[in-house]
C-alpha positions, 0 to 999 in steps of 0.5 A: 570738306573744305578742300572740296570747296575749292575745286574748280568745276573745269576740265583740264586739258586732255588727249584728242580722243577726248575731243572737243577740247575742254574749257578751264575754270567753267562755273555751273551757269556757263557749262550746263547750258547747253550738250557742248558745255556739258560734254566739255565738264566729263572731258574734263573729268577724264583728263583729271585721270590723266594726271601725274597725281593721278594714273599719269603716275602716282596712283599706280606707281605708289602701289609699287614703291610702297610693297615690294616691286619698285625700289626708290633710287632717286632724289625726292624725299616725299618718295622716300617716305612712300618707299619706307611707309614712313609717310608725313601727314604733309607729304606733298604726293599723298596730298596731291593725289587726294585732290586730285581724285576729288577734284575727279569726283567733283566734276564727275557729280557736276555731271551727274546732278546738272545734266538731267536739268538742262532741257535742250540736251537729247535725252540719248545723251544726256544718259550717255553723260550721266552714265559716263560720270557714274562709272569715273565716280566709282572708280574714284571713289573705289581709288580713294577707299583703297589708300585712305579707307573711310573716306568722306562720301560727297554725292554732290557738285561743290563750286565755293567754300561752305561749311555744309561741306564739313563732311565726316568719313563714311565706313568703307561699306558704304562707300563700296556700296555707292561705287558698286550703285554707280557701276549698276548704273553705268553698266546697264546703259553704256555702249560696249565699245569706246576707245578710251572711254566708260563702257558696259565692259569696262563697268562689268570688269570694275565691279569684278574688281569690287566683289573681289576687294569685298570677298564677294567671291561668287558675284567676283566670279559671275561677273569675270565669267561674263566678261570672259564669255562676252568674246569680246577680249583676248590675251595677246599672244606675246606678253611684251604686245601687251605694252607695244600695242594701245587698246589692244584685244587685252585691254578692257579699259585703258587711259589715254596719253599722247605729245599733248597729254603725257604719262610720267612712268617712263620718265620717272622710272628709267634712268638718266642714259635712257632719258629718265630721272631715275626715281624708280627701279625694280632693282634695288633696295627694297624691291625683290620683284626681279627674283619673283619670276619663274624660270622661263617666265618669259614677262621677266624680260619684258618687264624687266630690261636683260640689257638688251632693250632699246627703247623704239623712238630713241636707239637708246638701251635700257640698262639691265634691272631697269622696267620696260613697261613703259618705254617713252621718257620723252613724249609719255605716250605709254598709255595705262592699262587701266583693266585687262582680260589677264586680270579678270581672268586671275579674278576668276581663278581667285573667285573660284578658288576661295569657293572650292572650285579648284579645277575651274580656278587652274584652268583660268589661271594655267591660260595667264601661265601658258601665255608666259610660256609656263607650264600648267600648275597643278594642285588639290590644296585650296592654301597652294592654289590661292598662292599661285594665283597672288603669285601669278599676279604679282608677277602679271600685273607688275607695274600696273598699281596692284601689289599694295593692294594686293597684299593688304586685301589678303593680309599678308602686307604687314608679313611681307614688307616687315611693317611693325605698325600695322595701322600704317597700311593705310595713308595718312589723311592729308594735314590740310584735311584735318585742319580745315575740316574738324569732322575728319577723324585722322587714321590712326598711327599718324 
């Protein structure tokens, strides 16, 4: 693939807890020399998931805008054709973003494929690295099938321009057979505690996710089990804690953002008079999540502003109908909630439900609603309870990256947001793809 060709093997900069502070543009002979140089290459590879193409905005934001939870309201056309699933094949954001997660892949299988060769590094940790890498692997790749489908599977480092890196689109199984291979891995040797970082939990959880996306629905439910008994994660009592408190008990694995390495939500969706750009908002044309909620659904108000909210570090309010979740448009300190204990329980609950095991699926999900101050659902059908779980996870995990997904994986997105052509569920493969590299197939409809 010629776009992968011509990544630079460095890491970007990155959040304190990352330390030491990673080097630009390291090529293999000076990073693989040594712990240090190896370390600052999986630093690097941890700062990639903190850009704006990536989970500093796009990635999760994108899987808003593009169903029914975030409406577009600013200036920029490439969003637009997000919003209205109108997307170009030279559009600049769905570009970006695909670099940068296999920009993400490449430092991580420089990682991967280098460390066990360089002999003064601990074998302690040198399994720490190669495990860390893993896990970021397979979440990118679980990131890319998502958007794009088939996806060409690149295992290896790439540092210049080849033509051995023509590679072809292999099947989503596959792939999916590959993260879940990376996730084994990292699960079987990661510490189960490292704030910000790859752990046993958070590689448990991930492949939760995976079963899930893969109907998978015992091993989904196995998993979330394990997790749920491990004690080690909680709901917190008050939903809007949730976003107010970083790595909090709720959060399995969360990405890190501070002064020196900002997130973009805020900016991107809060309006001018609450020192945004005003791009998105969950009211307006095309989004109807504010309706989605309950009666005395108490997340309404803490996703959404009733006009009240004032945003801590500045005074100012945030005019009613705009989100709240993320709340700093000046620094971008709102870390991402990458995996949390409300979503493994919903897992669960679905996991269980599509198995007939109605009972344990409501008592998972009735813990999601009672946090919200609701009350228990009840029901026999099979049909009514799986609704109420996509319908609790609509309205739990608003804002965080899951809607598109959502909708597609249970097929109701081409019914749901009235798209003609189904074929336009997936993104397009980016022109530049196509034309540097003639073994990629573009989607169809593009």
């Amino acid at each position: 693939m010629a776009m992968l060709g011509l990544l630079s093997l460095g890491a970007s900069s990155c959040s304190d807890f990352l330390n030491p502070d990673p080097s630009n543009s390291l090529d293999t002979s000076q990073v693989f020399t040594d712990l240090e140089g190896a370390n600052a290459v999986l630093v690097g590879a941890y700062g990639n998931l903190t850009s704006s193409n990536y989970y500093g905005l796009r990635y999760p934001f994108f899987a808003e805008m593009a169903a029914d939870n975030l409406a577009w309201t600013g200036t920029l056309p490439s969003f637009g054709e997000i919003k209205q699933r109108n997307i170009q094949t030279s559009n600049v954001e769905v570009t970006s973003m695909w670099q940068q997660i296999y920009s993400t892949i490449n430092r991580a299988n420089n990682v991967i494929t280098l460390a066990p060769t360089v002999a003064s590094i601990p074998e302690t940790n040198r399994v720490q690295l190669v495990a860390e890498a893993r896990f970021i692997r397979a979440v990118a790749y679980f990131d890319l099938v998502r958007y794009w489908g088939d996806v060409p599977l690149v295992l290896t480092p790439t540092s210049t321009p080849d033509n051995s890196l023509n590679v072809s689109r292999s099947p989503v199984s596959a792939v999916y057979d590959q993260v879940r291979e990376d996730l084994d891995a990292a699960e079987a040797v990661l510490p189960v505690a490292n704030t910000g970082r790859a752990t046993k939990w958070a590689a448990t959880a991930m492949k939760a996710r995976l079963a899930l996306y893969r109907q998978q629905w015992q091993t989904a439910a196995t998993l979330a089990d394990q997790v749920i008994a491990s004690g080690r994660f909680s709901l917190l009592p008050n939903y809007r804690a949730v976003f107010e408190t970083e790595n909090s008990a709720e959060s399995i694995w969360e990405i890190q953002f501070d002064a020196q390495v900002s997130s973009q939500f805020a900016f991107y969706a809060l309006p001018t008079s609450a020192g945004g750009r005003n791009e998105l908002s969950p009211t307006g044309t095309g989004s109807t999540l504010p309706n989605a909620y309950e009666n005395g659904d108490q997340r309404k108000n803490a996703t959404i502003s009733d006009g009240t909210y004032k945003i801590p570090a500045t005074g100012r309010t945030v005019p009613a109908g705009q989100q709240i979740k993320y709340f700093d448009p000046g620094t971008g300190t709102d870390n991402y909630r990458a995996i949390r204990f409300a979503e493994i329980l919903l897992i669960g609950a679905e996991a269980k439900a599509q198995q007939q095991d109605l009972p344990g699926a409501l008592t998972l999900l009735n813990r999601v609603r009672n946090r919200a101050g609701l009350a228990n659902f009840a029901s026999t059908s099979q049909s009514a309870v799986l609704d109420a779980i996509q319908q609790e996870r609509r309205v739990e995990l608003a804002l965080e990256g899951h809607r598109w997904f959502d909708l597609i994986r249970t097929g109701k997105a081409a019914q749901v947001l009235n798209v003609p052509d189904a074929r336009r569920l997936l993104f397009p493969i980016p022109f530049r793809e196509t034309v540097n590299n003639p073994n990629i197939i573009q989607n169809p409809g593009y």
